[in-house]
C-alpha positions in Angstrom: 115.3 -135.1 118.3 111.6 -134.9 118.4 110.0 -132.1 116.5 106.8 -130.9 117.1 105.2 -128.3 115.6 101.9 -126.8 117.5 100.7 -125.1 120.1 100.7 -125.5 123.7 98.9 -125.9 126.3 100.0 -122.5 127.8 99.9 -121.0 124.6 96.1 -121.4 124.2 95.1 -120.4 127.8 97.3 -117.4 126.9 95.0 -116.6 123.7 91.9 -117.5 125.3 92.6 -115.4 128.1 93.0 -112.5 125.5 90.2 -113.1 123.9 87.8 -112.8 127.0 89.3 -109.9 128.1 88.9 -108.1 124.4 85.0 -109.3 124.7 84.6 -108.1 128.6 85.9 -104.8 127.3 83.5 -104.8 123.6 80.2 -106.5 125.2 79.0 -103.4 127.4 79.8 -101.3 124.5 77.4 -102.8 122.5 74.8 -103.2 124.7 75.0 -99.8 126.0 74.1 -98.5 122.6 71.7 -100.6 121.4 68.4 -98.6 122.6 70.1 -95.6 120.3 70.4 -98.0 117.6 66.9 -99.7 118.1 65.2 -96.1 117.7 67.5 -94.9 114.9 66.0 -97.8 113.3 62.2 -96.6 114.5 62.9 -93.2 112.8 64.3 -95.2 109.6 61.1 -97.4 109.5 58.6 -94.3 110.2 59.7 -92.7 107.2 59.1 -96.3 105.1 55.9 -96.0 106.2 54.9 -92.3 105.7 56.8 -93.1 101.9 54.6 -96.4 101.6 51.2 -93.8 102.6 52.3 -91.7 100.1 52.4 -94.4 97.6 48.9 -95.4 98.8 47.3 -91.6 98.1 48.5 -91.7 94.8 47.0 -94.9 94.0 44.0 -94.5 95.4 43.7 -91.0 96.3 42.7 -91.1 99.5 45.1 -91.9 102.8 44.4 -95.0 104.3 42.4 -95.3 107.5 44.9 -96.8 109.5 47.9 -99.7 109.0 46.4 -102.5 108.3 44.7 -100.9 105.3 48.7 -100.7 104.4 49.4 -104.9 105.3 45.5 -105.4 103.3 46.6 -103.4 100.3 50.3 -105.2 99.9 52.2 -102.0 100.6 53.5 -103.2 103.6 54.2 -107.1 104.7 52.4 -108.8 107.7 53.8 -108.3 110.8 55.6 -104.6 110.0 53.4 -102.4 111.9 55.5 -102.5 114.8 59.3 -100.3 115.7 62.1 -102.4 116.2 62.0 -101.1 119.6 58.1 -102.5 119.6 56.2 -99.2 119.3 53.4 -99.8 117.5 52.8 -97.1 114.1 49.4 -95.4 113.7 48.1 -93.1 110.7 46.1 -90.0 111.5 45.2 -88.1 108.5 48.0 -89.3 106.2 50.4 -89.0 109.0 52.5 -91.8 110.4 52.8 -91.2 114.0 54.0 -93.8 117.2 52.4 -94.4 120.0 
């Protein structure tokens, strides 16, 4: 007698078919929370910024004029002046505020 050990063809369609149905239920999920998640981020990265001004006043003892004084000064990299969600940041007075 022959004996083969694997899987089937049924077997995997079985699986598979699992499988898409666990994703068809997980994807909207996920998507469905991702503009909570993309301005939980925004707050977390506001207050990087406000700590980052901070850090600028006590070097220089003076708030900066606006962000790019930040990206020119090295307290911030190029390029992070914007939300995740793509608000762009602004300083008034010390204050990091988005527009």
């Amino acid at each position: 007698m022959n004996n083969e050990n694997g899987f089937t063809l049924i077997e995997m369609m079985i699986v598979l078919l699992i499988i898409s149905i666990l994703l068809m239920i997980t994807l909207p999920n996920i998507t469905r929370h991702n503009s909570k998640i993309n301005s939980t981020g925004c707050e977390a990265f506001v207050k990087m910024v406000e700590a980052e001004v901070q850090a600028f006043y006590m070097d220089k003892n003076s708030y900066p004029q606006n962000i790019s004084d930040l990206v020119d000064e090295g307290y911030l990299k190029e390029g992070q002046t914007t939300c995740p969600n793509g608000k762009e940041l602004s300083i008034q007075n010390g204050s990091v505020e988005v527009k």
